[in-house]
Phi, psi and omega in degrees: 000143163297106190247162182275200174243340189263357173266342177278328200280318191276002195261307175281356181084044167222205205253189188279314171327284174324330194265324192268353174269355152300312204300296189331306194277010178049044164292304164214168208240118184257154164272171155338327188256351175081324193296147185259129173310123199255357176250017188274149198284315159328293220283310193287333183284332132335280198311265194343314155311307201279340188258356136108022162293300184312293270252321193291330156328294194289338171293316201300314178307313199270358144321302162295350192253310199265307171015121175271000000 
């Protein structure tokens, strides 16, 4: 799906400047159209990060990993 930049910034909580300095750091991939793909594999490893998928994935793993 097709997102603006001010619906990715509010989605990640942060401001549009910050979403336009990821596109400038090749972070996330604007089309052609300035819109961002929210399924292009860059943009979701991006998105996943910042909304806070990696972080609960990786505690759950590492919960699991230390478990005695």
């Amino acid at each position: 799906m097709l997102h603006s930049l001010a619906d990715i910034a509010q989605v990640c909580h942060v401001s549009k400047p910050a979403i336009t300095q990821a596109v400038k750091r090749g972070l996330i991939i604007r089309g052609a159209d300035g819109k961002i793909d929210d399924t292009d594999p860059v943009n979701a490893l991006y998105l996943g990060g910042k909304t806070g998928a990696v972080k609960k994935a990786a505690a759950a793993w590492q919960a699991k990993t230390w478990k005695a």
